[in-house]
N, C-alpha and C positions, 0 to 999 in steps of 0.2 A: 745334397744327394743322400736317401736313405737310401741303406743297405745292410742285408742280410749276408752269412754266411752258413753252407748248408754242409753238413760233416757228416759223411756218412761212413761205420764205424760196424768193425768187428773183430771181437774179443784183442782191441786193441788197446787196452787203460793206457799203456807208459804214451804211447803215440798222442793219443788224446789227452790225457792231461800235459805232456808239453805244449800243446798244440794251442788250448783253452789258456795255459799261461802267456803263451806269446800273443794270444786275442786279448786278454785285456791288459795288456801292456800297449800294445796297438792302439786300443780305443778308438777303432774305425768302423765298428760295425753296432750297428743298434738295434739289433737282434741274432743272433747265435742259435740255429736250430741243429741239435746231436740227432739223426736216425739211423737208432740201433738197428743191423740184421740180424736181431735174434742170439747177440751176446751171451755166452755161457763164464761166467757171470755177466748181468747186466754191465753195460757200459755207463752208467746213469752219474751227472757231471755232479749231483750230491755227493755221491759216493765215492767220491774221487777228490775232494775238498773244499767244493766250488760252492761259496754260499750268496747266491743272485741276490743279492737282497734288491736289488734293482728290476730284475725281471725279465732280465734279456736274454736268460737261456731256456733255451723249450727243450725238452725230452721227447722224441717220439722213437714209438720200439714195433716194429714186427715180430710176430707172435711167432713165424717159422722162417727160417733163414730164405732169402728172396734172392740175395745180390744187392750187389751198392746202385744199378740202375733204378730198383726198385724204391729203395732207401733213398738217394736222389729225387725222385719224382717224389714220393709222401713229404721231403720237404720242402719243394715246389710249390707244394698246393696247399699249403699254410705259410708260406711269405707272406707278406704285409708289407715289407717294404716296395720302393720305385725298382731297386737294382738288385741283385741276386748273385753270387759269386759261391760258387760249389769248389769245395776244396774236402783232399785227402786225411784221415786222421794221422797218418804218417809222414809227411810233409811239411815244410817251412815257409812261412812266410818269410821276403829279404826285404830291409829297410826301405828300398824304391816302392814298394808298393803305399807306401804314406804320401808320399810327392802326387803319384798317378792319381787317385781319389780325390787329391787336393784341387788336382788339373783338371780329373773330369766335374768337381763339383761346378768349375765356373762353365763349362760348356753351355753356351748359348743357347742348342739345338738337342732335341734328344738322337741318342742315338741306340745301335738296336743290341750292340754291345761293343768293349774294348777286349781288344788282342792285346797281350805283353808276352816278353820273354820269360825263360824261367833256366834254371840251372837245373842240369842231369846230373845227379850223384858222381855216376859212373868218368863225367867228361870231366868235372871236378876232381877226383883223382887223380886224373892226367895232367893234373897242373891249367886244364882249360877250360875254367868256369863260364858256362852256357849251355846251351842247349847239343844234342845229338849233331852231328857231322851233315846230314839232309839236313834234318832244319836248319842248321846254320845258314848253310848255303841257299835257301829257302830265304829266310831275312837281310842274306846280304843283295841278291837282287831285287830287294824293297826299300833299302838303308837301312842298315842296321845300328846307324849313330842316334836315329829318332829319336830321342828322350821323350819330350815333351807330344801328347796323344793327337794325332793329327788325321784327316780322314783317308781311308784309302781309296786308292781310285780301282774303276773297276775291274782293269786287268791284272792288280796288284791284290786284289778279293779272291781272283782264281787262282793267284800261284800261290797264296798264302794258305789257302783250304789244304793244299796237300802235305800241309806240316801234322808228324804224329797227332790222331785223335787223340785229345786230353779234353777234359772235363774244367783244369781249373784252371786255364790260362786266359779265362775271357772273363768281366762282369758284363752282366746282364741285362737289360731294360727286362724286368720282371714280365709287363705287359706285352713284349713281344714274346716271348718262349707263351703266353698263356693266347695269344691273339691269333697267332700259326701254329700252335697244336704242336708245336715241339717238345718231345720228352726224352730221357733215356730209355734204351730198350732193354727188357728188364730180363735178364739170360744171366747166366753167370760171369761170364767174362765178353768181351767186346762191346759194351754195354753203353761205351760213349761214343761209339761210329756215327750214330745217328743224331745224338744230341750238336756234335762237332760239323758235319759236315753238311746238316738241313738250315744249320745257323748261317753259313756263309752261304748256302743255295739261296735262302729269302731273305736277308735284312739285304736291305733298302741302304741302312748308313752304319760303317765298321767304321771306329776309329782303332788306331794304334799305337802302339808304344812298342821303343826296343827296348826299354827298362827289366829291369832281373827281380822280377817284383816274388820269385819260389822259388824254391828249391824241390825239386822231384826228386826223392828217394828211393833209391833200388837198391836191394841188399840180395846176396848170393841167399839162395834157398827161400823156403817160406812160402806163401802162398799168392803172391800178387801175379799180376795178369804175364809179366817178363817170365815167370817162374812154371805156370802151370803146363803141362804135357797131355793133358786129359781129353777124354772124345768131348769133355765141353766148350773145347774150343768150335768146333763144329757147329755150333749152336750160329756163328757168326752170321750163317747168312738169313737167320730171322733178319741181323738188322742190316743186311745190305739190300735186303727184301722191301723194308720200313725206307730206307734211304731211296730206293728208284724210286716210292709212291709218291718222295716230295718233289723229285725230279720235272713231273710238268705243268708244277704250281712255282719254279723257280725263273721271274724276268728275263735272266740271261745262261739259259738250260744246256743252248747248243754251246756254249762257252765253259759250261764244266761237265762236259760230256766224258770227255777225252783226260782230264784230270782223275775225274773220279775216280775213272775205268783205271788208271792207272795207279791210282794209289791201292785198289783193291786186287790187282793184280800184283804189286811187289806184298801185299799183305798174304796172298795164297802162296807166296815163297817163305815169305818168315814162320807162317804157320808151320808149314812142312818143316822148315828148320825148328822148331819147336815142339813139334807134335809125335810122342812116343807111335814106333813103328809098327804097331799092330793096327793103327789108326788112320795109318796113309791112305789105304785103299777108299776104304769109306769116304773119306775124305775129299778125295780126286773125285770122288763120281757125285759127291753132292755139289763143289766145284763147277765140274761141268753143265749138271744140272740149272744149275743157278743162270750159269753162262748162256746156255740158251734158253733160258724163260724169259729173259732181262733184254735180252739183244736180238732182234729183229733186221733183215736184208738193211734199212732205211742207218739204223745205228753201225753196222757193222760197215757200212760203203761211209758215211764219214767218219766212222775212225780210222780206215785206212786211207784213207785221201789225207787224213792231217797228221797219224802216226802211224805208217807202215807195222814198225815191231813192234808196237800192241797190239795191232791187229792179230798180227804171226804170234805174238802168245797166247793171245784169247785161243785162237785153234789150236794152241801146243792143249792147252789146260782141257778143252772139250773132246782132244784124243786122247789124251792119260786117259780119262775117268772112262773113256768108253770100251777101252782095251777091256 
């Protein structure tokens, strides 16, 4: 199995040179593409001590700060490898992930990508290394002992989608993300809604593993996506925008109808729990907005035939915005 890793990177060197040592210590990947957003000083793996003599790391840089969706997609489209595995400059690789690569290299079958676990900083302090308390409970009505990558089935496809959007807890079949027009949507934050959740709309074959193949780092203050308070959250519903258009190109649609809707409904709650209060209002009413552009008589009568209280918040959410 060849495979890339795509590292998308701002003005973060200590992150990224740990990150580049623990990659070739690893020596799982046979190509390394760094895309800088426009770094003050560059992020450039020369300059940091990194001498490829081999050849395997690429530099690519945006001229003006874009966003890591952006940065993501520029090194989408210079892969070369089969598989593809996008990962954070500030983040860790954990030892299972050398087992998992080993597992999927003997795969028989291709498939359109693999799901793994990952460890949350924050749960890790609590002495309970894995993922967030949802996802938890997310992978334990799928097994959570799974080690070894096995396929999932299709009711176990729609309850896994509603695990936090992340960007680095799948590798890829390269030709699928380039064959269905899947990308990151390129905004400043929310940026992997769409990459996470168009993936599990159209592959065909997910395999999985419960292995703890990352570590997700979250650190009080700073600028990552836990941290910001800004109207650029707002931006969010380009990509839930992006996310309905792949909605009825996706096999089994009416089956992640009612998920969806629900994972972007507790997200319009986290938001507002995140979102500095001069910003609510606007907020609410692009919310609502959204809400009825997306949702039609046809979707709204089966989501309440299958989930009453989403229904009843959809309407809480489209009276806020309209007060």
């Amino acid at each position: 199995m060849s495979l890339s890793v795509v590292i998308p990177v701002y003005n973060d060197a200590e992150g990224l040179t740990r990150l580049l040592r623990q990659i070739e210590e690893l020596a799982l990947f046979d190509a390394v593409l760094v895309c800088d957003d426009a770094s003050d000083p560059p992020c450039r793996p020369a300059d940091l001590g990194f001498d490829d003599a081999a050849g395997r790391i690429s530099y690519l840089r945006s001229e003006h700060r874009r966003g890591a969706g952006h940065a993501r997609n520029m090194g989408l489209d210079a892969v070369t490898t089969d598989h593809v595995l996008f990962f954070d400059s500030d983040d860790i690789f954990l030892p299972p992930l050398v087992a998992l690569c080993d597992a999927l290299a003997q795969e028989p079958e291709a498939f359109d990508f693999c799901l793994f676990r990952h460890v949350d900083s924050r749960e890790r302090a609590k002495g309970v290394p894995g993922p967030m308390p949802f996802d938890q409970q997310l992978w334990e009505r799928c097994g959570p002992h799974m080690i070894a990558p096995r396929r999932l089935e299709p009711a176990e496809q729609v309850t896994l989608a509603e695990i936090a959007a992340y960007p680095w807890n799948k590798i890829y079949r390269t030709a699928f993300l380039r064959e269905t027009g899947i990308t990151c949507t390129e905004i400043p934050v929310h940026n992997d809604i769409e990459l996470h959740w168009a993936s599990f709309l159209l592959a065909e074959r997910v395999l999985v593993s419960a292995a703890l193949c990352c570590e997700h780092i979250v650190s009080e203050g700073g600028d990552r996506l836990t941290n910001q308070r800004s109207a650029a959250r707002l931006e969010v519903f380009t990509a839930l925008d992006a996310l309905h258009a792949y909605l009825p190109r996706a096999p089994m649609a009416d089956a992640f109808l009612v998920p969806m809707v629900r994972f972007y409904v507790r997200l319009f709650v986290w938001i507002e729990e995140n979102l500095d209060l001069l910003h609510h209002a606007a907020f609410r009413r692009r919310a609502a907005a959204f809400l009825l552009r997306v949702h039609d008589r046809e979707s709204m009568t089966l989501i309440a035939n299958r989930d009453p209280l989403l229904a009843r918040d959809i309407v809480y959410h489209i009276r806020e915005g309209r007060l």
